[in-house]
N, CA, C and O atoms as a CHARMM CRD file, in Angstrom:
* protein
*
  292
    1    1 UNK  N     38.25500  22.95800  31.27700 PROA 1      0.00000
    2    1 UNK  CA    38.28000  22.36400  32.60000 PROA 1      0.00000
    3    1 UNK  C     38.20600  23.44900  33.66800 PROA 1      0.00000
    4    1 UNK  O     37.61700  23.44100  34.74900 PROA 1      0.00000
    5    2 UNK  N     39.15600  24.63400  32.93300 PROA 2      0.00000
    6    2 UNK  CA    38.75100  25.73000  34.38900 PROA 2      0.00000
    7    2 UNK  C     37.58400  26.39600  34.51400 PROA 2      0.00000
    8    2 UNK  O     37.34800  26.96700  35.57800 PROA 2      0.00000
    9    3 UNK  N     36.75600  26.43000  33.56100 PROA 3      0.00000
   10    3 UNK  CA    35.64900  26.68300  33.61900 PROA 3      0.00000
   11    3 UNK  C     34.58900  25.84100  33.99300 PROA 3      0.00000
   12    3 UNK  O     33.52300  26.27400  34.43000 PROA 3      0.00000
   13    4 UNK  N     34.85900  24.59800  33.82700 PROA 4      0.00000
   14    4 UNK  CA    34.08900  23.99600  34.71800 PROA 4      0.00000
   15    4 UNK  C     34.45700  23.80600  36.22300 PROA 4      0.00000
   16    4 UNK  O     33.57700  23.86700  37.08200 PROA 4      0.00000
   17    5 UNK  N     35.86300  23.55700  36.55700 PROA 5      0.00000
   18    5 UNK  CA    35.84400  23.62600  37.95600 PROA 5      0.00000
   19    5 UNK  C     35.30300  25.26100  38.49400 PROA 5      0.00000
   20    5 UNK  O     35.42700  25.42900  39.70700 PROA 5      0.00000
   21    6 UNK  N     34.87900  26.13300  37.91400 PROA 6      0.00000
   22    6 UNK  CA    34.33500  27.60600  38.65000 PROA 6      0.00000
   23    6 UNK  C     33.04300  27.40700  38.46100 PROA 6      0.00000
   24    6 UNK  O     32.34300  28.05100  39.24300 PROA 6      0.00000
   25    7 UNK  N     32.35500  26.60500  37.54000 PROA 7      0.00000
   26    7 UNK  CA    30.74600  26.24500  37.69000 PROA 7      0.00000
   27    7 UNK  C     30.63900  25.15400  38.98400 PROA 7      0.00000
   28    7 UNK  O     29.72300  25.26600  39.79800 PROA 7      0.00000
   29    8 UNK  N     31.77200  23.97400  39.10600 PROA 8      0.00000
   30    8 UNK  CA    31.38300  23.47500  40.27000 PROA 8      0.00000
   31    8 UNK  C     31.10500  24.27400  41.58200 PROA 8      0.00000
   32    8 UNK  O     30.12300  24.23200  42.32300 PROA 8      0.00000
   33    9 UNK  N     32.46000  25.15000  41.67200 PROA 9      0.00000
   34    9 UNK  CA    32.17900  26.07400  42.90400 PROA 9      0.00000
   35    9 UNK  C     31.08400  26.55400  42.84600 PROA 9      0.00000
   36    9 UNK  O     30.25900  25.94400  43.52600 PROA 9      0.00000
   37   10 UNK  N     30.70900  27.41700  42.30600 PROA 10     0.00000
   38   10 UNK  CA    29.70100  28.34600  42.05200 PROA 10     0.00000
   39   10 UNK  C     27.89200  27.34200  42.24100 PROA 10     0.00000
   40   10 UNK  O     27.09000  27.62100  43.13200 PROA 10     0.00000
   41   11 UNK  N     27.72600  26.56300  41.49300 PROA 11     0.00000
   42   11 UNK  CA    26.38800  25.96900  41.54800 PROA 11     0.00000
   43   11 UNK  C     26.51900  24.99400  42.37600 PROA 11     0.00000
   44   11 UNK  O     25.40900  24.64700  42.78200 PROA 11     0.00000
   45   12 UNK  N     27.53600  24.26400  42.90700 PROA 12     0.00000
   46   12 UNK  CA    27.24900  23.39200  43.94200 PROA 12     0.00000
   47   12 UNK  C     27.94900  23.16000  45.30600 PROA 12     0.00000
   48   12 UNK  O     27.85500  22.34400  46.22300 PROA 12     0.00000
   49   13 UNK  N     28.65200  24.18900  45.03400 PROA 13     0.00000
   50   13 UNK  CA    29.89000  24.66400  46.14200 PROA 13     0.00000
   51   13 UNK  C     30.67900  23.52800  46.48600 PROA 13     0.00000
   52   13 UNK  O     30.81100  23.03200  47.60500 PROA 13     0.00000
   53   14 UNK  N     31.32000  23.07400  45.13100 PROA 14     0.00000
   54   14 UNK  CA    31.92100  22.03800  45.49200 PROA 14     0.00000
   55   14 UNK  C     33.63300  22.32800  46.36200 PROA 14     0.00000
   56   14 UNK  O     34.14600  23.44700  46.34400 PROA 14     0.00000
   57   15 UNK  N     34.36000  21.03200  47.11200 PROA 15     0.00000
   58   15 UNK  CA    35.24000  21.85600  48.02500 PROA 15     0.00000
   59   15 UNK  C     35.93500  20.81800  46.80800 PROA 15     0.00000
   60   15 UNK  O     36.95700  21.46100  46.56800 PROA 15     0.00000
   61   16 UNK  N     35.98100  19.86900  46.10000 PROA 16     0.00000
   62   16 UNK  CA    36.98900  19.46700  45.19800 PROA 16     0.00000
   63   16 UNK  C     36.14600  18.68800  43.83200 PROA 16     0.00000
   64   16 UNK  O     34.92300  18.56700  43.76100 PROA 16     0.00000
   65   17 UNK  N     37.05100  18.25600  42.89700 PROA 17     0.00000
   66   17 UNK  CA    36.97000  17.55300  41.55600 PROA 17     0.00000
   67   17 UNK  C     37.84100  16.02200  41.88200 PROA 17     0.00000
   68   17 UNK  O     38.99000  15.92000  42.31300 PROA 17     0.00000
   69   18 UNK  N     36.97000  15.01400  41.55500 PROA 18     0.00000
   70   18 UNK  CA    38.11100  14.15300  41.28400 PROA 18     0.00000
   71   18 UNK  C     38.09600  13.74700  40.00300 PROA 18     0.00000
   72   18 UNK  O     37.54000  14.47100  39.17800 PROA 18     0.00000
   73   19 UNK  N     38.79400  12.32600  39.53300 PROA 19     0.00000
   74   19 UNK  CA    38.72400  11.97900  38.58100 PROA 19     0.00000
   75   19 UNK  C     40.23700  10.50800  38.84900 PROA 19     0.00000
   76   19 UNK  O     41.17700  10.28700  39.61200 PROA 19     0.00000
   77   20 UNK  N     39.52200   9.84800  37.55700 PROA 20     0.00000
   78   20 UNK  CA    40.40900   7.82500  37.16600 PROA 20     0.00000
   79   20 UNK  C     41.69700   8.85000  35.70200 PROA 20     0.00000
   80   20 UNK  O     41.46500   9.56300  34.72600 PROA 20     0.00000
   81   21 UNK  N     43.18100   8.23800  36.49100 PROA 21     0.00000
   82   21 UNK  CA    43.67000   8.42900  34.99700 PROA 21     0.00000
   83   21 UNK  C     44.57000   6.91100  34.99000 PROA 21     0.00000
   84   21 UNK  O     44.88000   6.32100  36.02500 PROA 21     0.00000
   85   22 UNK  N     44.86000   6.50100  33.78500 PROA 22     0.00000
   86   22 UNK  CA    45.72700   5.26800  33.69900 PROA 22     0.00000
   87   22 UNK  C     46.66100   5.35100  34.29500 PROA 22     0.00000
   88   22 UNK  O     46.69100   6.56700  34.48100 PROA 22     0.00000
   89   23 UNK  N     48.05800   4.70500  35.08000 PROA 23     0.00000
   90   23 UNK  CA    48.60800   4.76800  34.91800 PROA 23     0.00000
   91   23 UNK  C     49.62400   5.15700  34.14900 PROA 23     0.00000
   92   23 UNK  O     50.52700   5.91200  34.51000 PROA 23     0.00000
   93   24 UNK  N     49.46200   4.48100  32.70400 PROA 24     0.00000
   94   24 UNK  CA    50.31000   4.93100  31.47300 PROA 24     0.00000
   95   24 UNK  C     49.91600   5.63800  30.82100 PROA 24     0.00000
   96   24 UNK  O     50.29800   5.61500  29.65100 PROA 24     0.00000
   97   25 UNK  N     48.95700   6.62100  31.25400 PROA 25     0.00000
   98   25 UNK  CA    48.64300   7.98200  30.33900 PROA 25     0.00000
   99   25 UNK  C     49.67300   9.13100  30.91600 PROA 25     0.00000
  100   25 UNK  O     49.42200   9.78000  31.93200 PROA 25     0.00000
  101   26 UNK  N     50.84900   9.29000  30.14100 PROA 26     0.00000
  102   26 UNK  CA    51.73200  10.03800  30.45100 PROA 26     0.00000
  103   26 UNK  C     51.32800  11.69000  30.26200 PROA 26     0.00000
  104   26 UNK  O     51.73800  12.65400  30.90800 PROA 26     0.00000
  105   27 UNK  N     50.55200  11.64500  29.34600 PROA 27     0.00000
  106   27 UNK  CA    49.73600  13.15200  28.97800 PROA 27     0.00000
  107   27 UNK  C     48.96300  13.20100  29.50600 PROA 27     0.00000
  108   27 UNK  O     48.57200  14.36800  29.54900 PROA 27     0.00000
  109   28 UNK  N     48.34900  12.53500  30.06500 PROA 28     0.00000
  110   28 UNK  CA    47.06600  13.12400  30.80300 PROA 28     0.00000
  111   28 UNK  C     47.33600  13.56100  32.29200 PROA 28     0.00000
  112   28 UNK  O     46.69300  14.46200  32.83000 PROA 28     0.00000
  113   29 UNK  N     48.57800  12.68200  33.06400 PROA 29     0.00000
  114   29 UNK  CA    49.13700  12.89800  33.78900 PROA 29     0.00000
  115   29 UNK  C     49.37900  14.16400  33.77400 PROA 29     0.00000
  116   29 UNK  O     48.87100  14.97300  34.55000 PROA 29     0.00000
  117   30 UNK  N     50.00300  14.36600  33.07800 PROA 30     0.00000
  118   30 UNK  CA    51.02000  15.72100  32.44000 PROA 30     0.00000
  119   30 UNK  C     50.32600  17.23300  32.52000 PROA 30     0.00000
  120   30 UNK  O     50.80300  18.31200  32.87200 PROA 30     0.00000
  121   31 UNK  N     48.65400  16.76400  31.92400 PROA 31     0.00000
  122   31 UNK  CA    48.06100  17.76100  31.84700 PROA 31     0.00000
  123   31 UNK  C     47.10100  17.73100  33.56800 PROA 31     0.00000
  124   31 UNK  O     47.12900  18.75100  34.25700 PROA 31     0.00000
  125   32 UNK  N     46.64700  16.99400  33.85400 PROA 32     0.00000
  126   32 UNK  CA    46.03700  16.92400  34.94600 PROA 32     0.00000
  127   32 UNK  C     47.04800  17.25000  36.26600 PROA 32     0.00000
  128   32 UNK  O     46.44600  17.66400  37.25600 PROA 32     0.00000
  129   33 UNK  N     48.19800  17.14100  36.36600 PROA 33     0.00000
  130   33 UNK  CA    49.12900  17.21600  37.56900 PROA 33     0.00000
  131   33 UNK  C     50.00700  18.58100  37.17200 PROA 33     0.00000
  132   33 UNK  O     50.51100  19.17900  38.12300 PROA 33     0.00000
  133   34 UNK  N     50.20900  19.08200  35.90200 PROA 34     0.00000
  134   34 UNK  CA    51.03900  20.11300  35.70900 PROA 34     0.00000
  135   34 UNK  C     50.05500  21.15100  36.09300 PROA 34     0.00000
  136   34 UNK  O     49.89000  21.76800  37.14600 PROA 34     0.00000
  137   35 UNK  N     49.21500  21.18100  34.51700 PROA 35     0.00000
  138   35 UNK  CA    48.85900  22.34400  34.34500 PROA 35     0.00000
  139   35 UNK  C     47.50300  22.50100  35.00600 PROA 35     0.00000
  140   35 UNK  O     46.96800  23.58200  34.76400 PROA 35     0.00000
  141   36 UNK  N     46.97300  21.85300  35.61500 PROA 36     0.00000
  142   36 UNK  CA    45.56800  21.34000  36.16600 PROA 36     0.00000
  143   36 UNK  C     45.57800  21.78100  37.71300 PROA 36     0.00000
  144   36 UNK  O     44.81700  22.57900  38.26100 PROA 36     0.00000
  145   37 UNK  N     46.93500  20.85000  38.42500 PROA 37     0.00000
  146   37 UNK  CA    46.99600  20.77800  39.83600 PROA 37     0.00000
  147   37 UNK  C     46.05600  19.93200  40.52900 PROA 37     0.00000
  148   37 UNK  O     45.31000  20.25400  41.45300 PROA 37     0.00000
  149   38 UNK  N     46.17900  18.84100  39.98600 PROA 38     0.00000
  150   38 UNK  CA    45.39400  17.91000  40.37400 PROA 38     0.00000
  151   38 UNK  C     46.26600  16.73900  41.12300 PROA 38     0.00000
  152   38 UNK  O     47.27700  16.44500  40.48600 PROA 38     0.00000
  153   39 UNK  N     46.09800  16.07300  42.23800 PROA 39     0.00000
  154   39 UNK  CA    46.97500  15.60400  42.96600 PROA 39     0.00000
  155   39 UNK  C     46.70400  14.21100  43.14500 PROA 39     0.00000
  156   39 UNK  O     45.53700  13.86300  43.32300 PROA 39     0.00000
  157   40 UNK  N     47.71700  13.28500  43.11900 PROA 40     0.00000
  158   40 UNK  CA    47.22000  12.02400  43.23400 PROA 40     0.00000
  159   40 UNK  C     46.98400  11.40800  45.08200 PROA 40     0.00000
  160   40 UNK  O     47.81600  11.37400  45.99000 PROA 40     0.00000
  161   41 UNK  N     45.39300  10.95800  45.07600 PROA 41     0.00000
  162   41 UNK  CA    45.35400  10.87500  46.09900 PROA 41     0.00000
  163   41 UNK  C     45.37600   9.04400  46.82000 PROA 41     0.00000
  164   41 UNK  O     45.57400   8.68100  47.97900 PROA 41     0.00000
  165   42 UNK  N     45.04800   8.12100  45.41300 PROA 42     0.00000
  166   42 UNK  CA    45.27200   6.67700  45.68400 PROA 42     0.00000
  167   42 UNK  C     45.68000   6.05700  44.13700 PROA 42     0.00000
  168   42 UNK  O     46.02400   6.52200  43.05000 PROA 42     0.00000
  169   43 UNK  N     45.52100   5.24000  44.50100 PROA 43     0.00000
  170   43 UNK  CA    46.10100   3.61100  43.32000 PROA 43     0.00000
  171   43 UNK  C     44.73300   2.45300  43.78900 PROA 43     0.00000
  172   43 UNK  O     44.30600   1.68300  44.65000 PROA 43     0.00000
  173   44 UNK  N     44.49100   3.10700  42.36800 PROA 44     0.00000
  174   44 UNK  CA    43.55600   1.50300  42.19600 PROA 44     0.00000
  175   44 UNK  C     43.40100   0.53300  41.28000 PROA 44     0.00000
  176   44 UNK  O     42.65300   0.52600  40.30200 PROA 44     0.00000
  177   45 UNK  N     44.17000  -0.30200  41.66300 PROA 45     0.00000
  178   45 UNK  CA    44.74500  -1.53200  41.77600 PROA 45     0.00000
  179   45 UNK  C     43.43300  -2.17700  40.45200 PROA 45     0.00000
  180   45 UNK  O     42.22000  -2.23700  40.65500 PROA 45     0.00000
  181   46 UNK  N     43.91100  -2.44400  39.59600 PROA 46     0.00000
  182   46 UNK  CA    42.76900  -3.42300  38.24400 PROA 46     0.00000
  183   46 UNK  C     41.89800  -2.36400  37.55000 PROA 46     0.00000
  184   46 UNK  O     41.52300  -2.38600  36.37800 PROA 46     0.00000
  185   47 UNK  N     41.65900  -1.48200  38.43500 PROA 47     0.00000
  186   47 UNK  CA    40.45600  -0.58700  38.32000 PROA 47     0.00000
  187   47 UNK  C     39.88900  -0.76900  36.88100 PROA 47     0.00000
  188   47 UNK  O     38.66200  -0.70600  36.81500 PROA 47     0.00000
  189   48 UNK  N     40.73400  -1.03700  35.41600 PROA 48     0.00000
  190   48 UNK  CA    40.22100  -0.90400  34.17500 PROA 48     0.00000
  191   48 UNK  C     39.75700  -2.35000  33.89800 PROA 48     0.00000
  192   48 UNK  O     39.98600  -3.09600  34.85000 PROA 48     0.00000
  193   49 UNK  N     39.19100  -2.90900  32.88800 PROA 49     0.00000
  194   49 UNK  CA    38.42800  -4.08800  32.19800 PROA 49     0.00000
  195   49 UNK  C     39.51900  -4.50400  31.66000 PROA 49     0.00000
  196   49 UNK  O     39.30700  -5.48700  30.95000 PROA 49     0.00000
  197   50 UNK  N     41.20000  -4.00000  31.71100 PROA 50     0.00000
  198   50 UNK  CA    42.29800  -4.77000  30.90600 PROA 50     0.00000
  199   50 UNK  C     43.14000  -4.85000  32.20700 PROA 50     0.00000
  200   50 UNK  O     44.32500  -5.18100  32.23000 PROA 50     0.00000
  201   51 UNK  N     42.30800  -4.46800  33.41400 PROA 51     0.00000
  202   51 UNK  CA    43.38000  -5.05200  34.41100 PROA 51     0.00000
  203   51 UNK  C     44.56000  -3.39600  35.07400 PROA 51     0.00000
  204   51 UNK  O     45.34000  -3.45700  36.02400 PROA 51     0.00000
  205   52 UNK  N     44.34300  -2.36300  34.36100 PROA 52     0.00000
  206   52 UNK  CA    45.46800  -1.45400  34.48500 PROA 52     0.00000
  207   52 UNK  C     45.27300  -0.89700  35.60300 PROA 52     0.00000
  208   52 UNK  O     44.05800  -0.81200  35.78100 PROA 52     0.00000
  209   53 UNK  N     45.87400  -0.45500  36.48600 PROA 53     0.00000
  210   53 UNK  CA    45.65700   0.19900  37.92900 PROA 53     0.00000
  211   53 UNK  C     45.41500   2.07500  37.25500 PROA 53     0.00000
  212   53 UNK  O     45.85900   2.63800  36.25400 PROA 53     0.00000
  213   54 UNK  N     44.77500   2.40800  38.05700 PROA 54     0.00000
  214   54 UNK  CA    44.64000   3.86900  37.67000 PROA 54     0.00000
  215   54 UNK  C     44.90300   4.16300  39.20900 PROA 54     0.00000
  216   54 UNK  O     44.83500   3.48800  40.23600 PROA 54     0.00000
  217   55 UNK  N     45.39300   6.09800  38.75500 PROA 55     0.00000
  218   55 UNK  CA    45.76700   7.36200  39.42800 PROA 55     0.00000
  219   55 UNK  C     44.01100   8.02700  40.06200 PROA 55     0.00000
  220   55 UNK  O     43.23000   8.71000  39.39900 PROA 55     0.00000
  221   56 UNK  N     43.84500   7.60700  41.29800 PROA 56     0.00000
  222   56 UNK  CA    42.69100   8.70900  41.33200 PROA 56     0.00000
  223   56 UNK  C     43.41500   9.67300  42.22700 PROA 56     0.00000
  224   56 UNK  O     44.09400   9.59300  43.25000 PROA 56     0.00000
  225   57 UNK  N     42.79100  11.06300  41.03800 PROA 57     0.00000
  226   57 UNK  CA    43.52800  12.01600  40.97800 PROA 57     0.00000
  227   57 UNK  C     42.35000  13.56300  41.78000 PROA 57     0.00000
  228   57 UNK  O     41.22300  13.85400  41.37900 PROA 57     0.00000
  229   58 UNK  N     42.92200  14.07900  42.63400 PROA 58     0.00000
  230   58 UNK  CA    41.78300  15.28700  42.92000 PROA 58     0.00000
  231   58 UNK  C     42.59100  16.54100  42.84200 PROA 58     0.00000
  232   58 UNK  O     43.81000  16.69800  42.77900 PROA 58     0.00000
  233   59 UNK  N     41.61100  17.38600  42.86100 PROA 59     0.00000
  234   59 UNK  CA    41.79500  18.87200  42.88700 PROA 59     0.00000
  235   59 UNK  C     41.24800  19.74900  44.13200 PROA 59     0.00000
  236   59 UNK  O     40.12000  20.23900  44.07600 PROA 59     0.00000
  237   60 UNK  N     41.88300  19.88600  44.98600 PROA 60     0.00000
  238   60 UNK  CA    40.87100  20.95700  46.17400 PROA 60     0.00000
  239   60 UNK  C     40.91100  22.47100  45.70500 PROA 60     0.00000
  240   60 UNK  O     41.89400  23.14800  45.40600 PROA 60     0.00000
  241   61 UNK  N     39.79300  22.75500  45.72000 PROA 61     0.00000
  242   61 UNK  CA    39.34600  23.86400  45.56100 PROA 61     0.00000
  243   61 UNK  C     40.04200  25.25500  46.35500 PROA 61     0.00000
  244   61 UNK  O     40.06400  26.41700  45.95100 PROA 61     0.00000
  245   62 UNK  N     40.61900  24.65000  47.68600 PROA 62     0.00000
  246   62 UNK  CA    40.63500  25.47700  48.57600 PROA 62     0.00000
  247   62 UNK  C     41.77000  24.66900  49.81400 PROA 62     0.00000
  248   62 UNK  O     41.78700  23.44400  49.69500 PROA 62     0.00000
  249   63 UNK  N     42.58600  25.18600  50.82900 PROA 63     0.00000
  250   63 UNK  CA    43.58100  24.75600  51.05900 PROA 63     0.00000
  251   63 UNK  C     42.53300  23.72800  52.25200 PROA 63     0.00000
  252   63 UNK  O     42.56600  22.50100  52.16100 PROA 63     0.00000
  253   64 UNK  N     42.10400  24.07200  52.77300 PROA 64     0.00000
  254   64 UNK  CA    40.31500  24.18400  53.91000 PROA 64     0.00000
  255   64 UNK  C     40.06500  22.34600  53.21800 PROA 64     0.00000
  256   64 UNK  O     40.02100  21.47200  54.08400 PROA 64     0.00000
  257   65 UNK  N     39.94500  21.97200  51.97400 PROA 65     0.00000
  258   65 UNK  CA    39.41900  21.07600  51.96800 PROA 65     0.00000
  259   65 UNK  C     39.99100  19.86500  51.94200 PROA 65     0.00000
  260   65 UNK  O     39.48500  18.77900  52.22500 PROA 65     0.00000
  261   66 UNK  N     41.42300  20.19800  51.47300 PROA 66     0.00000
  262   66 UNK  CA    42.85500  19.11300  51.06000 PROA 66     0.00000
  263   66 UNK  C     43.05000  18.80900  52.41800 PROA 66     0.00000
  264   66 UNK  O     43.07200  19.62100  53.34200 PROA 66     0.00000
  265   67 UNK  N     43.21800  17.35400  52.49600 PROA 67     0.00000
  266   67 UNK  CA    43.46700  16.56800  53.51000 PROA 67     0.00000
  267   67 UNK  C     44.73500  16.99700  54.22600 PROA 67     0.00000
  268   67 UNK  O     45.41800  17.62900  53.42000 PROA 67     0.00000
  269   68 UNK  N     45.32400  16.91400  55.39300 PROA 68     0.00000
  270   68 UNK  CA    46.51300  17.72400  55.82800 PROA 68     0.00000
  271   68 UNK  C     47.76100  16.79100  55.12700 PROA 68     0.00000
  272   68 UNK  O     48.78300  17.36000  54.74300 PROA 68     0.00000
  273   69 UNK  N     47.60000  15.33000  54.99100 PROA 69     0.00000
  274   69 UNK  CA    48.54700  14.73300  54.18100 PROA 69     0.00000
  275   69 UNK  C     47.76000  13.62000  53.45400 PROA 69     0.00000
  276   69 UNK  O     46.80400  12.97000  53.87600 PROA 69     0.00000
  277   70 UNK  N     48.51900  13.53900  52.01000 PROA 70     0.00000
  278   70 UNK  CA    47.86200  12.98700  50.76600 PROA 70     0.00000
  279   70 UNK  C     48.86000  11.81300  50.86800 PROA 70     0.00000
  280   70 UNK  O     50.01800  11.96500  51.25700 PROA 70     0.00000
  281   71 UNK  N     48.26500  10.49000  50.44500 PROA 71     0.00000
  282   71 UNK  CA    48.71400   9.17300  50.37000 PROA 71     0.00000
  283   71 UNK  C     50.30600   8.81800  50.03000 PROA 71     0.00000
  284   71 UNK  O     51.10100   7.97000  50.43500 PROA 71     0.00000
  285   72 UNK  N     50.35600  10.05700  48.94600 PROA 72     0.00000
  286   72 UNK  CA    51.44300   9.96400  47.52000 PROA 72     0.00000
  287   72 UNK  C     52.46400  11.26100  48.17800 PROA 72     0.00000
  288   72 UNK  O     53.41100  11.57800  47.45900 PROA 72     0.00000
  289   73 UNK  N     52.36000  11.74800  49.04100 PROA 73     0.00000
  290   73 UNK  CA    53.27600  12.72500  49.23300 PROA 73     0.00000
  291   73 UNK  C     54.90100  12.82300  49.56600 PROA 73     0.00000
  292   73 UNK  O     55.44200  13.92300  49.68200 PROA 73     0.00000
């Protein structure tokens, strides 16, 4: 993953990553918010085909691109 977030920078100058996690993915959480630093920025509500609300979750690249306050803070 960290190697791909340094190809985003690099080939498309991206200022962030997002990404859908379940709610009840406690590990993915885990890995995406610990060791990742990926921040939850909404709740969406059904979002899955069984109805489960998911974490959309981002990463800013840079302090420059993170909103001055995040939904979940």
């Amino acid at each position: 993953m960290n190697a791909a977030h340094r190809d985003m920078i690099a080939v498309y100058n991206a200022k962030y990553s997002s990404l859908h996690v379940r709610v009840s993915n406690r590990a993915a959480l885990g890995l995406y918010r610990g060791k990742l630093t990926y921040e939850v920025f909404d709740i969406e509500k059904g979002y899955y085909a069984d109805g489960e609300d998911a974490y959309s979750m981002n990463k800013y690249f840079s302090l420059d691109a993170r909103p001055k306050v995040l939904p979940f803070e």
